[in-house]
Biopython code that builds the backbone (N, CA, C, O; Angstrom):
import numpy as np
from Bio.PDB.StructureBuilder import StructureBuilder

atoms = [
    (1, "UNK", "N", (-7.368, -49.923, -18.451)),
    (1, "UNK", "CA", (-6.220, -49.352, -17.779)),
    (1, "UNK", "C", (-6.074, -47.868, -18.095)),
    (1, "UNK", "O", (-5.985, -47.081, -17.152)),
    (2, "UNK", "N", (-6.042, -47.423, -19.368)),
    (2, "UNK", "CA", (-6.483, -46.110, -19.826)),
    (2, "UNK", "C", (-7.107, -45.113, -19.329)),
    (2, "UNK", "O", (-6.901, -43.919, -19.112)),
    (3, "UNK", "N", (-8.226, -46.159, -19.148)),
    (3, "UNK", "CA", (-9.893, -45.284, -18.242)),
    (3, "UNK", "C", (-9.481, -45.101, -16.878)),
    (3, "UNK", "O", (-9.903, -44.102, -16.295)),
    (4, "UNK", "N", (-8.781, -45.843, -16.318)),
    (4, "UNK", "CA", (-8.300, -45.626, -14.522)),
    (4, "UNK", "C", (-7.301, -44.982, -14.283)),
    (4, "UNK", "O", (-7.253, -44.489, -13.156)),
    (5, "UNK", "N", (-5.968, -44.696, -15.354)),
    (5, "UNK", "CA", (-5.143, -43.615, -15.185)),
    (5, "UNK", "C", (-5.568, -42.302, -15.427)),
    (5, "UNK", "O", (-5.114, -41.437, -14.678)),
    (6, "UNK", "N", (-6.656, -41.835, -16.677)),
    (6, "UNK", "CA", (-7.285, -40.887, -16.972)),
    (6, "UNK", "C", (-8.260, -40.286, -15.924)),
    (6, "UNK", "O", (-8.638, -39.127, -16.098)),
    (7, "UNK", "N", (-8.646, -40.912, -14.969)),
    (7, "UNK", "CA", (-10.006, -41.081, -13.544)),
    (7, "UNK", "C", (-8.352, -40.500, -12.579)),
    (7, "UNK", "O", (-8.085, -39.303, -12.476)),
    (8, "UNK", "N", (-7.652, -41.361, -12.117)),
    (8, "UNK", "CA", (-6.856, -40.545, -11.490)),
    (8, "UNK", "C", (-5.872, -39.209, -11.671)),
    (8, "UNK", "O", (-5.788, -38.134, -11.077)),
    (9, "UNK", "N", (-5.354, -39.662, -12.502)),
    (9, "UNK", "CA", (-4.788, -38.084, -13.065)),
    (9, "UNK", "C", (-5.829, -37.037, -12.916)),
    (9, "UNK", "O", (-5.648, -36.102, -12.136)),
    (10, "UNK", "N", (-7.137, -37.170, -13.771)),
    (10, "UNK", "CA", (-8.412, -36.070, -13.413)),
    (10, "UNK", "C", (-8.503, -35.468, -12.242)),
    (10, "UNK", "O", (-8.477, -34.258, -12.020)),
    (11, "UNK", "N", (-8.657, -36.714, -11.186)),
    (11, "UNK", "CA", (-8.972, -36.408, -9.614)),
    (11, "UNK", "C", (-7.618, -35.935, -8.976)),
    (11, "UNK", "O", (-7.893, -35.504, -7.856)),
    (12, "UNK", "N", (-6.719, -35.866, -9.138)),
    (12, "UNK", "CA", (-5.367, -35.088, -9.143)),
    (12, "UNK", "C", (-5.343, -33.901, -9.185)),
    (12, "UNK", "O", (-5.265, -33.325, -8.100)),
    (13, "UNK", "N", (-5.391, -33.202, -10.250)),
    (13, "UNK", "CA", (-5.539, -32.036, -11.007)),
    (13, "UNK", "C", (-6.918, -31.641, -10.591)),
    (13, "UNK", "O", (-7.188, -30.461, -10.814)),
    (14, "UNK", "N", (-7.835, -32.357, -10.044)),
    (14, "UNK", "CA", (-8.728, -31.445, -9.418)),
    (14, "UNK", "C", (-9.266, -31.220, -8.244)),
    (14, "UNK", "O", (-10.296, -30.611, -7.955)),
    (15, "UNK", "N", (-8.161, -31.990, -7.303)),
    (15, "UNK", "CA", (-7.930, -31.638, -6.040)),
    (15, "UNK", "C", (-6.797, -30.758, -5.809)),
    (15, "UNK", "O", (-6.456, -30.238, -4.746)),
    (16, "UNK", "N", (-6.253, -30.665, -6.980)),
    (16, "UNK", "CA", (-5.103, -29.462, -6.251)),
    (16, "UNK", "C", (-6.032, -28.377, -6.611)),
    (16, "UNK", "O", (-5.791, -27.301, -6.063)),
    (17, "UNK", "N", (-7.172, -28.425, -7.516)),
    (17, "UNK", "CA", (-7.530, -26.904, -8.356)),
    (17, "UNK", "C", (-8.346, -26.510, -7.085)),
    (17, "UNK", "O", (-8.560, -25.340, -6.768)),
    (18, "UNK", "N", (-8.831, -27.731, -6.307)),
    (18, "UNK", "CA", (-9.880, -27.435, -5.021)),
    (18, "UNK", "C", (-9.095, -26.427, -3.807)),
    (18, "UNK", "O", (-9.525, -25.440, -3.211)),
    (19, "UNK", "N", (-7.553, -27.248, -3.717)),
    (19, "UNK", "CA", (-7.337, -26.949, -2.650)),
    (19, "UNK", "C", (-6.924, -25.424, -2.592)),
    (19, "UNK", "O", (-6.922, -24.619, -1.661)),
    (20, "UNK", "N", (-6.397, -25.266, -4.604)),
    (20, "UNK", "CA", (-5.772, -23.915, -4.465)),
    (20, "UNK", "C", (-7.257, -22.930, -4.291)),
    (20, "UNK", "O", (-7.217, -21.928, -3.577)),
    (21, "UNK", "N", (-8.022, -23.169, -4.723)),
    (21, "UNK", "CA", (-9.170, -21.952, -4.302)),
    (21, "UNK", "C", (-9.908, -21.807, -3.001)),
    (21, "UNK", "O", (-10.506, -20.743, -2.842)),
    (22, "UNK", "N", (-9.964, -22.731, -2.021)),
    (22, "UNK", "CA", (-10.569, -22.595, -0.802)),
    (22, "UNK", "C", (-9.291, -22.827, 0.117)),
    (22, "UNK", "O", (-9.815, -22.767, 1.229)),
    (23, "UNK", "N", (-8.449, -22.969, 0.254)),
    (23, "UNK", "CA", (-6.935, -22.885, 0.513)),
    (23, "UNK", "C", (-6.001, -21.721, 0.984)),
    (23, "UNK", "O", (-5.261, -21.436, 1.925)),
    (24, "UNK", "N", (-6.531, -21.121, -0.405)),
    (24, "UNK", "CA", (-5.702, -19.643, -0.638)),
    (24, "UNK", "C", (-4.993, -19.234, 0.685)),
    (24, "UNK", "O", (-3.784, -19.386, 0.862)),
    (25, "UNK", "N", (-5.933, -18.648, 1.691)),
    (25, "UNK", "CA", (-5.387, -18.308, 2.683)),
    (25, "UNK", "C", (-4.111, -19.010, 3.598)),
    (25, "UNK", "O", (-3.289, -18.400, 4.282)),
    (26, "UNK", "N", (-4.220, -20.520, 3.381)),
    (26, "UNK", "CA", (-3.552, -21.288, 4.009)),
    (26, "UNK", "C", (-2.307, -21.192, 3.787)),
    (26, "UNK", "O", (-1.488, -21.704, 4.551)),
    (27, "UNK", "N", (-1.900, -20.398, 2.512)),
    (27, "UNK", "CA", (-0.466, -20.788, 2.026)),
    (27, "UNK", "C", (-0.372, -19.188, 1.731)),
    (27, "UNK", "O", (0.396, -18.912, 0.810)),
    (28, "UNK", "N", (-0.914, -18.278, 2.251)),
    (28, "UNK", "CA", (-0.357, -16.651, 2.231)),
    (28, "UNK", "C", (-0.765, -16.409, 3.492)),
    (28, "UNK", "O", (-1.942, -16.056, 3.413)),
    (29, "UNK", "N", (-0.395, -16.415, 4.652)),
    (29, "UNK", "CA", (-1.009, -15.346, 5.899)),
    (29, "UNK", "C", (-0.086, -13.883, 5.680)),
    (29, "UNK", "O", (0.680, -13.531, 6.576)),
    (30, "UNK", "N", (-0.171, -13.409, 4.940)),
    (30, "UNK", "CA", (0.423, -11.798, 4.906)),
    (30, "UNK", "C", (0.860, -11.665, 3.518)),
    (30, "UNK", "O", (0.727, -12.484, 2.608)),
    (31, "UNK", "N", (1.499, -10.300, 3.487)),
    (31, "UNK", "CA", (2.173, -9.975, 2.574)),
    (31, "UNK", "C", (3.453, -10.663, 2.469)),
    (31, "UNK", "O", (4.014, -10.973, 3.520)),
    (32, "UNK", "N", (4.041, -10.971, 1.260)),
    (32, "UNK", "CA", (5.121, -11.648, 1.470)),
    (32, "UNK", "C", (6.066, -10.228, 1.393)),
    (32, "UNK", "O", (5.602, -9.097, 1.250)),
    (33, "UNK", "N", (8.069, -10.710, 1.575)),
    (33, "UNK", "CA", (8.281, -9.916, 2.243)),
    (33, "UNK", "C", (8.996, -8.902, 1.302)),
    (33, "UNK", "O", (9.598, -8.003, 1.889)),
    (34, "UNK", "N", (9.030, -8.895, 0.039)),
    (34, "UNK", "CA", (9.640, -8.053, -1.036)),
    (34, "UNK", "C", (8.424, -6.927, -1.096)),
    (34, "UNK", "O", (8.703, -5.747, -1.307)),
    (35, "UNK", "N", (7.313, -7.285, -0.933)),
    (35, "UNK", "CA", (6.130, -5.929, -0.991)),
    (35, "UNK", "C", (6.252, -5.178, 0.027)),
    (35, "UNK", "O", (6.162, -3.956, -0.089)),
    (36, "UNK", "N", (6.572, -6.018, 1.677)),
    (36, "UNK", "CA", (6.368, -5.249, 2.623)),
    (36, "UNK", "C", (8.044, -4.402, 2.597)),
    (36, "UNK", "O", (8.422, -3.606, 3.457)),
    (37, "UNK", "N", (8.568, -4.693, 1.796)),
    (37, "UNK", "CA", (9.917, -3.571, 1.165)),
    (37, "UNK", "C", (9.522, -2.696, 0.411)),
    (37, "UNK", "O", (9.620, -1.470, 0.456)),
    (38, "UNK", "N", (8.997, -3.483, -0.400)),
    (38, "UNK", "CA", (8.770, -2.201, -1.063)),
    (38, "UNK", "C", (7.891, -0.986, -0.832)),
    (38, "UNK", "O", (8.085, 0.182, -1.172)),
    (39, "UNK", "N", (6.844, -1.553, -0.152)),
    (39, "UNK", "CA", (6.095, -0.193, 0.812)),
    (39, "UNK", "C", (6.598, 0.699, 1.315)),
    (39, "UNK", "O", (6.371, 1.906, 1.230)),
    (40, "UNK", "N", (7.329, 0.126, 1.880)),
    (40, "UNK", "CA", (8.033, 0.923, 3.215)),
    (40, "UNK", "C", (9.183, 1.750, 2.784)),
    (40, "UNK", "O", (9.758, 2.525, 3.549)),
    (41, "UNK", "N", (9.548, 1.550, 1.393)),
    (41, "UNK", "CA", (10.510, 2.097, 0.835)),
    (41, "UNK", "C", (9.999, 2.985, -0.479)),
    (41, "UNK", "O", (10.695, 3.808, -1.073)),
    (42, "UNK", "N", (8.847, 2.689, -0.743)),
    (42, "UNK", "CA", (7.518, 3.805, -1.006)),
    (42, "UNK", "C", (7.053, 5.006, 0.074)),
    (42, "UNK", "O", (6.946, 6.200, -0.203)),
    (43, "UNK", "N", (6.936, 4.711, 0.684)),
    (43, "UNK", "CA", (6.483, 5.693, 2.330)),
    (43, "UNK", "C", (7.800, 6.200, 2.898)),
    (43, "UNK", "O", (7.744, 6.955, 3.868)),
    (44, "UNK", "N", (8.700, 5.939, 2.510)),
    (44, "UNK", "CA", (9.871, 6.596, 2.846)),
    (44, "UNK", "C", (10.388, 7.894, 2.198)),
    (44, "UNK", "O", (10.828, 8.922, 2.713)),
    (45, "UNK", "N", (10.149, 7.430, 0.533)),
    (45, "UNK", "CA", (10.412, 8.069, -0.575)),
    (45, "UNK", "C", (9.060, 9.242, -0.468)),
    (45, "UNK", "O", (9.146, 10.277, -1.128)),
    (46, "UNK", "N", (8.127, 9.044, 0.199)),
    (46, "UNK", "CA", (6.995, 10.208, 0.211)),
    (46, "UNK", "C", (7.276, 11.247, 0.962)),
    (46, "UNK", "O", (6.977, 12.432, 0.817)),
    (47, "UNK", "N", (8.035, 10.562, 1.994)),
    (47, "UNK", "CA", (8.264, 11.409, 3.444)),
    (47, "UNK", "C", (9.079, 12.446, 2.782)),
    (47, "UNK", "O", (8.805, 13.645, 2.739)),
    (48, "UNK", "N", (10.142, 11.841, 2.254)),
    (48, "UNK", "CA", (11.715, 12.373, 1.937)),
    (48, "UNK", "C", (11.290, 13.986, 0.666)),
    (48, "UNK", "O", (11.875, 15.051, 0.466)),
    (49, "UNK", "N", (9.943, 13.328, 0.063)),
    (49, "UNK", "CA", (9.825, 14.422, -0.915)),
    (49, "UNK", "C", (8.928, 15.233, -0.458)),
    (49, "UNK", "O", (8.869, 16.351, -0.970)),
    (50, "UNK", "N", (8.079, 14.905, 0.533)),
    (50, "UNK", "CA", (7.602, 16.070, 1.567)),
    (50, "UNK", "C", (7.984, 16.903, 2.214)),
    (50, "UNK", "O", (7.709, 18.100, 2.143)),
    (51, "UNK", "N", (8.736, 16.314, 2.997)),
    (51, "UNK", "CA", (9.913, 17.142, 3.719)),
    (51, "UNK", "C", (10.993, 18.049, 2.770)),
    (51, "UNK", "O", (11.288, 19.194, 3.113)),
    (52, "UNK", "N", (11.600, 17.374, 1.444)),
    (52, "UNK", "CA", (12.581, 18.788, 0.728)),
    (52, "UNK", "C", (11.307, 19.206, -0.428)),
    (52, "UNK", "O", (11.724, 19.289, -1.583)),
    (53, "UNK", "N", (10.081, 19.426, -0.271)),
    (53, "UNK", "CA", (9.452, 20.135, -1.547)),
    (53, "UNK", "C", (9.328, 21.288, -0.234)),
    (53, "UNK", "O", (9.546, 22.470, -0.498)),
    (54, "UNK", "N", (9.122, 21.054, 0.581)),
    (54, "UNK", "CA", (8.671, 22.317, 1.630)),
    (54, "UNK", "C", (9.590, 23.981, 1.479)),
    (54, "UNK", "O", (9.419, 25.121, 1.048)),
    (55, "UNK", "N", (10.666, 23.085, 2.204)),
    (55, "UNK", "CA", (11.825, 24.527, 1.627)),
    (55, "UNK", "C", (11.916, 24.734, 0.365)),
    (55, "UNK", "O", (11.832, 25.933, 0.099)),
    (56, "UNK", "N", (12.085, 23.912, -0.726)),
    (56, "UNK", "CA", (12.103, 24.234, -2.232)),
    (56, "UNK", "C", (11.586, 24.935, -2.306)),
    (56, "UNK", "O", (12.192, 25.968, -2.591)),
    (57, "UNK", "N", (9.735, 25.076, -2.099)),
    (57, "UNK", "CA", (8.877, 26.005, -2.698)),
    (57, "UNK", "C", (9.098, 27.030, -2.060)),
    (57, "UNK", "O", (8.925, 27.989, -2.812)),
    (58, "UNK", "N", (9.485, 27.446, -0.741)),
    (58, "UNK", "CA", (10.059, 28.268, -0.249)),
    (58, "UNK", "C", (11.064, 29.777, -1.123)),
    (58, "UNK", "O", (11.114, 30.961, -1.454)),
    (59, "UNK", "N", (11.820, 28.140, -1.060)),
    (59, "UNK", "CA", (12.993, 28.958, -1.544)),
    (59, "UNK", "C", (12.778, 29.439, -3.322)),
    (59, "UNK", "O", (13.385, 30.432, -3.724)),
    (60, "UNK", "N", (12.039, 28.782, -4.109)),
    (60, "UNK", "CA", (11.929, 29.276, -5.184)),
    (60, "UNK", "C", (11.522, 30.517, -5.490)),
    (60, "UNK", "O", (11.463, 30.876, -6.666)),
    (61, "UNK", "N", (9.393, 30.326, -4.164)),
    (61, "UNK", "CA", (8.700, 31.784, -4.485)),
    (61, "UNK", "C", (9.764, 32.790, -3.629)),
    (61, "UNK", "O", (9.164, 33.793, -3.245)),
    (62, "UNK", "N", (10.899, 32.778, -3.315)),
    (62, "UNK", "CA", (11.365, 33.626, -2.654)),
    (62, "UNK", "C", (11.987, 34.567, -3.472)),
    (62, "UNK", "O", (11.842, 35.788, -3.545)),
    (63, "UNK", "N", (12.947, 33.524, -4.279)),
    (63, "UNK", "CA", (13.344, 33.648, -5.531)),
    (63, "UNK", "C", (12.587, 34.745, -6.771)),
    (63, "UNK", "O", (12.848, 35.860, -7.223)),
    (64, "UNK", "N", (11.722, 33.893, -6.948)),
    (64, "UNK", "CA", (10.270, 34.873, -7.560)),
    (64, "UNK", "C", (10.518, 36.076, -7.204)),
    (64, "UNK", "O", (11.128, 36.810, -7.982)),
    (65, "UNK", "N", (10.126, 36.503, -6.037)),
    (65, "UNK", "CA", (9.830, 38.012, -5.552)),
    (65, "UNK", "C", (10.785, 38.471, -5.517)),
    (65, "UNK", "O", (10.589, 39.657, -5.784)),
    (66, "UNK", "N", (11.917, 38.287, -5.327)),
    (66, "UNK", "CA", (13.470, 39.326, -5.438)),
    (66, "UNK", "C", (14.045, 39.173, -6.687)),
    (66, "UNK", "O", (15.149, 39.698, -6.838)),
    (67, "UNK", "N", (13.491, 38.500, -7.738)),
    (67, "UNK", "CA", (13.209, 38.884, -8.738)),
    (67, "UNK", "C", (12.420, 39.792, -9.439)),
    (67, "UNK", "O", (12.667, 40.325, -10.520)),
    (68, "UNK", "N", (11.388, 39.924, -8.674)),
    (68, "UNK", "CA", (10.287, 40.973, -9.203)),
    (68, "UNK", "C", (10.656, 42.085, -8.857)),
    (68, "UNK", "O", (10.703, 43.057, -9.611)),
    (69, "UNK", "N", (11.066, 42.079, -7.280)),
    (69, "UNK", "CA", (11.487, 43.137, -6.242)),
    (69, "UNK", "C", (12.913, 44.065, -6.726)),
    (69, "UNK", "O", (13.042, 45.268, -6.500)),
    (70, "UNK", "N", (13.747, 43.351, -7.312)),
    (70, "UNK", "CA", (15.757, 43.778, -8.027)),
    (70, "UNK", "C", (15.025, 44.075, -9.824)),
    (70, "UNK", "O", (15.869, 44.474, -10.627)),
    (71, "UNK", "N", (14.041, 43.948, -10.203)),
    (71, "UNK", "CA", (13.941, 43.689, -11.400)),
    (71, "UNK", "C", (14.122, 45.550, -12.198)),
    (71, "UNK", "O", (14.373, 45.930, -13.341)),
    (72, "UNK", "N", (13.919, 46.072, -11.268)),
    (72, "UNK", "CA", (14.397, 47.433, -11.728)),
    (72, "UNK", "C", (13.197, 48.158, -13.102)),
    (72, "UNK", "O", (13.362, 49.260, -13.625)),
    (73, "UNK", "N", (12.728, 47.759, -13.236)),
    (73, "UNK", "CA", (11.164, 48.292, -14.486)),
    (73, "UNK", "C", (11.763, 46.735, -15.610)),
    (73, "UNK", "O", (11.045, 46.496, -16.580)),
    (74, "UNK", "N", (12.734, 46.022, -15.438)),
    (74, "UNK", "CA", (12.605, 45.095, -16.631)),
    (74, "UNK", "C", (11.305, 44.478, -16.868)),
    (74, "UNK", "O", (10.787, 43.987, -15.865)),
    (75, "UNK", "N", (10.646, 44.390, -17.987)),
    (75, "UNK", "CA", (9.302, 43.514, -18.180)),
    (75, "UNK", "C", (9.585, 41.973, -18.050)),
    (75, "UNK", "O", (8.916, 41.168, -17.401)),
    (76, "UNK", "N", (10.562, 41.758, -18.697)),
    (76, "UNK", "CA", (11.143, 39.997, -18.860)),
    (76, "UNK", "C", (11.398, 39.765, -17.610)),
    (76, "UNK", "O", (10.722, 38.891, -17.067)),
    (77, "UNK", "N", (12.444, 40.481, -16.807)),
    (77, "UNK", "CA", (12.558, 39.554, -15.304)),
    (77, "UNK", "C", (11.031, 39.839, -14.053)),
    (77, "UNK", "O", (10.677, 39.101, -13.134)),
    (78, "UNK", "N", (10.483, 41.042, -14.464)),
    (78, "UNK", "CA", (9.287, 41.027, -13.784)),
    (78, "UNK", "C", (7.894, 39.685, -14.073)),
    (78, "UNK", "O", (7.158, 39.215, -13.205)),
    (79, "UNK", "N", (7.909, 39.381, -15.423)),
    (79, "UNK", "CA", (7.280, 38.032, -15.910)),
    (79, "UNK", "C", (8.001, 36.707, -15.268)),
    (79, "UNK", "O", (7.426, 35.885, -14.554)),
    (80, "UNK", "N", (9.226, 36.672, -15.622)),
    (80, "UNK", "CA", (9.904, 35.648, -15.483)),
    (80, "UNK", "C", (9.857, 35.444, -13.630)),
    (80, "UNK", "O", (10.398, 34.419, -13.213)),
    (81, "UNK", "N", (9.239, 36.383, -12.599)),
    (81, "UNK", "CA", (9.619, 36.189, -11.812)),
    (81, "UNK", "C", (8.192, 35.564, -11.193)),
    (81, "UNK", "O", (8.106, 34.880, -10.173)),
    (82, "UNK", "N", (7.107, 35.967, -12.061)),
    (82, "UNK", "CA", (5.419, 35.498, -11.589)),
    (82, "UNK", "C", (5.785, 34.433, -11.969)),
    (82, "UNK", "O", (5.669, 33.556, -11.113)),
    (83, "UNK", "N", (6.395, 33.961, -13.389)),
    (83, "UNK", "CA", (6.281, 32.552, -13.472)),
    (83, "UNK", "C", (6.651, 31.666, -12.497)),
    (83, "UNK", "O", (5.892, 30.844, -11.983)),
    (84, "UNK", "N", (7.936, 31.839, -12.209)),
    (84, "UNK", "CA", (8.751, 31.249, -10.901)),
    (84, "UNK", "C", (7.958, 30.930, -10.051)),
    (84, "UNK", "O", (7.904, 29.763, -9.660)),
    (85, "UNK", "N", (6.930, 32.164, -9.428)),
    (85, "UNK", "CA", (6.359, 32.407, -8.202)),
    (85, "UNK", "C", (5.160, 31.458, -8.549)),
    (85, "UNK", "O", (5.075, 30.568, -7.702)),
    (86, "UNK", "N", (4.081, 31.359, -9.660)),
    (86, "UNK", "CA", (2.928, 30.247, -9.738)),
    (86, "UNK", "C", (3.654, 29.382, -10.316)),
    (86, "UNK", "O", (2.927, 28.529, -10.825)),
    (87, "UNK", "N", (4.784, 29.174, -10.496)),
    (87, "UNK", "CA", (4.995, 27.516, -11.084)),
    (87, "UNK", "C", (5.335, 26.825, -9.924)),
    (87, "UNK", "O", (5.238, 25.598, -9.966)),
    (88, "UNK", "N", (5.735, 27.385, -8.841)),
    (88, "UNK", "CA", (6.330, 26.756, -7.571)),
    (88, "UNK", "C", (5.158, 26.680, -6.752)),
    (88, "UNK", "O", (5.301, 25.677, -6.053)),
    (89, "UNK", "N", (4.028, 27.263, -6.478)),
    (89, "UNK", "CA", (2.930, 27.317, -5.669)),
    (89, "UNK", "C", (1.877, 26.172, -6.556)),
    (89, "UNK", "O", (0.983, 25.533, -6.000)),
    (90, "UNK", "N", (2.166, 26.095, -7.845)),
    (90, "UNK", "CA", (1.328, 24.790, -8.624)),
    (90, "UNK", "C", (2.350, 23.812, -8.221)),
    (90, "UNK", "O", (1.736, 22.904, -7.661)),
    (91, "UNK", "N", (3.496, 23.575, -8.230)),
    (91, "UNK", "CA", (4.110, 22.367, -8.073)),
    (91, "UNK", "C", (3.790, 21.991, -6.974)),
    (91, "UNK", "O", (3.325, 20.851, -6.993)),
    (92, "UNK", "N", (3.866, 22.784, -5.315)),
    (92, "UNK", "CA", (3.698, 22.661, -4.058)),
    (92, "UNK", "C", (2.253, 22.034, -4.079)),
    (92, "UNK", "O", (2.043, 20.918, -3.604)),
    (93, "UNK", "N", (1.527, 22.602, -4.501)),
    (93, "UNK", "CA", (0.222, 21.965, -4.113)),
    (93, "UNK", "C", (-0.108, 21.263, -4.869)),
    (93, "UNK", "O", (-1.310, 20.996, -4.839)),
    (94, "UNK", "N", (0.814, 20.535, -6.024)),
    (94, "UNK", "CA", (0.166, 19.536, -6.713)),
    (94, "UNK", "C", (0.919, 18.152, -5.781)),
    (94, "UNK", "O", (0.374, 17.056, -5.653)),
    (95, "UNK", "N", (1.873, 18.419, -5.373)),
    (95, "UNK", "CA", (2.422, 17.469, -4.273)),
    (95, "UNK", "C", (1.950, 17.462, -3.044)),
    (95, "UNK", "O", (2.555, 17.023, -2.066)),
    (96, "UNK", "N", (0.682, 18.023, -3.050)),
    (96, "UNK", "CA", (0.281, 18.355, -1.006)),
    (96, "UNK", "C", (-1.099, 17.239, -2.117)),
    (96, "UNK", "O", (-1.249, 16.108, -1.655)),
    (97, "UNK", "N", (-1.692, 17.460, -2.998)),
    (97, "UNK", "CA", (-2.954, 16.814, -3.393)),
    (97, "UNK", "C", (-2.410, 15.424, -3.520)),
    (97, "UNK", "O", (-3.002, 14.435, -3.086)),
    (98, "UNK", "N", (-1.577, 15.404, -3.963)),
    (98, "UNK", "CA", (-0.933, 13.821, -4.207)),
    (98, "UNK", "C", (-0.775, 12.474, -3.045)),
    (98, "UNK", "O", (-1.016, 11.269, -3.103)),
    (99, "UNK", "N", (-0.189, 13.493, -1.896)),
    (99, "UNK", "CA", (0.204, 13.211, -0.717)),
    (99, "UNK", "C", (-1.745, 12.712, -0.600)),
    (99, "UNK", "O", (-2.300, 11.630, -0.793)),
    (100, "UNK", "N", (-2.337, 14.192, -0.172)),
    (100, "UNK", "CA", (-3.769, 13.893, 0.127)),
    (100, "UNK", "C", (-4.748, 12.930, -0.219)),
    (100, "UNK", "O", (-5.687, 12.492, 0.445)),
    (101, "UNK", "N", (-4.257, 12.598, -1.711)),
    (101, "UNK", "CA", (-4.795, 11.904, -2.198)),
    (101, "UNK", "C", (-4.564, 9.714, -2.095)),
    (101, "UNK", "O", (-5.420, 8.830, -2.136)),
    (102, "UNK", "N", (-3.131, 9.647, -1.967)),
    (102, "UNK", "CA", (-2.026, 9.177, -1.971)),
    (102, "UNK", "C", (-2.967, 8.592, -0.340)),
    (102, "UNK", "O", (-3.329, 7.421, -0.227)),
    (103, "UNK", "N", (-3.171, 9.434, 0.540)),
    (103, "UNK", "CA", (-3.701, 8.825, 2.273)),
    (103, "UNK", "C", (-5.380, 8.325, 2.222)),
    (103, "UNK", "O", (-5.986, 7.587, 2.998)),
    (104, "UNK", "N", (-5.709, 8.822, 1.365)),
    (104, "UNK", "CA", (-7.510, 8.658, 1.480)),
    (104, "UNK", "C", (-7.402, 7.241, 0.687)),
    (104, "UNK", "O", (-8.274, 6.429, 1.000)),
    (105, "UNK", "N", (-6.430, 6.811, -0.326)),
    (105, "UNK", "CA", (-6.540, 5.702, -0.993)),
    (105, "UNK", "C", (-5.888, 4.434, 0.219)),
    (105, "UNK", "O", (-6.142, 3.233, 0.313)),
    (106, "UNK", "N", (-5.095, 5.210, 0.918)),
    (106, "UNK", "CA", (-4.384, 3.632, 2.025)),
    (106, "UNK", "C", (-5.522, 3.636, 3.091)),
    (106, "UNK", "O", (-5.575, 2.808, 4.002)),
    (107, "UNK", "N", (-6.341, 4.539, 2.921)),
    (107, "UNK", "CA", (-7.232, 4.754, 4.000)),
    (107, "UNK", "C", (-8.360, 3.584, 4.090)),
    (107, "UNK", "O", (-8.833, 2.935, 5.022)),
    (108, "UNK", "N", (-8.605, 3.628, 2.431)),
    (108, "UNK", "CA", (-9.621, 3.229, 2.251)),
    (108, "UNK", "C", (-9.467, 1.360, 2.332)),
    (108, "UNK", "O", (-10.234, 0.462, 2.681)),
    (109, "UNK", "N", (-8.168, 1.404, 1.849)),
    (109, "UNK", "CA", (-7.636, 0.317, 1.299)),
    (109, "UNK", "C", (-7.486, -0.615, 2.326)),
    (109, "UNK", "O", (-7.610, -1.826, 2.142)),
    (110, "UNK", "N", (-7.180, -0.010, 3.588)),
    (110, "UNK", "CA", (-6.764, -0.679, 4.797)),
    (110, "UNK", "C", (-8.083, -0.263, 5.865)),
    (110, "UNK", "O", (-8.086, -0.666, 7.028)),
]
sb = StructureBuilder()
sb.init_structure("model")
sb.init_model(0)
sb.init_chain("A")
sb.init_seg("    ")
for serial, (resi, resn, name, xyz) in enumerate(atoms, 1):
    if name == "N":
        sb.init_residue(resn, " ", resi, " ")
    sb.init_atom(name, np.array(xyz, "f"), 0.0, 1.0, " ", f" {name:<3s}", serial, name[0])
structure = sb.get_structure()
């Protein structure tokens, strides 16, 4: 009796192990629907920081130069104003590579 509950239980447990690996598909056709949120609320959040880094950097290196430009012979606000000016042109394009980078990976992916 032992030997025939142990034979079924076995064959139990290893028809579900069958069904879950050649199966798979049967019981996911898609993404379920908290990912396809969260994507989309990923790709939203990209847009949103694309769109306000644009004027930012704008407005910073602008910043920069009428700093350099009002700085009157000061050495400190003439420095302080290059910094401004390459810290905003490294930030800008470290967010344009990201983005770039960020599309060649969904590219690939999909």
């Amino acid at each position: 009796m032992k030997k025939f509950l142990f034979y079924i239980i076995f064959i139990l447990i290893f028809s579900i192990l069958l069904l879950n690996l050649f199966c798979n598909n049967c019981f996911a056709w898609g993404d379920p629907q908290i990912v396809t949120k969260i994507n989309s609320a990923f790709e939203d959040i990209e847009k949103w920081i694309l769109k306000i880094s644009t004027p930012a950097a704008a407005v910073a290196v602008g910043s920069g130069v009428f700093m350099r430009k009002f700085s009157f012979g000061d050495e400190e606000k003439i420095r302080m104003g290059k910094k401004i000016i390459k810290g905003s042109l490294f930030s800008y394009a470290f967010i344009l590579a990201i983005d770039l980078i960020l599309s060649a990976i969904k590219s690939l992916v999909s």
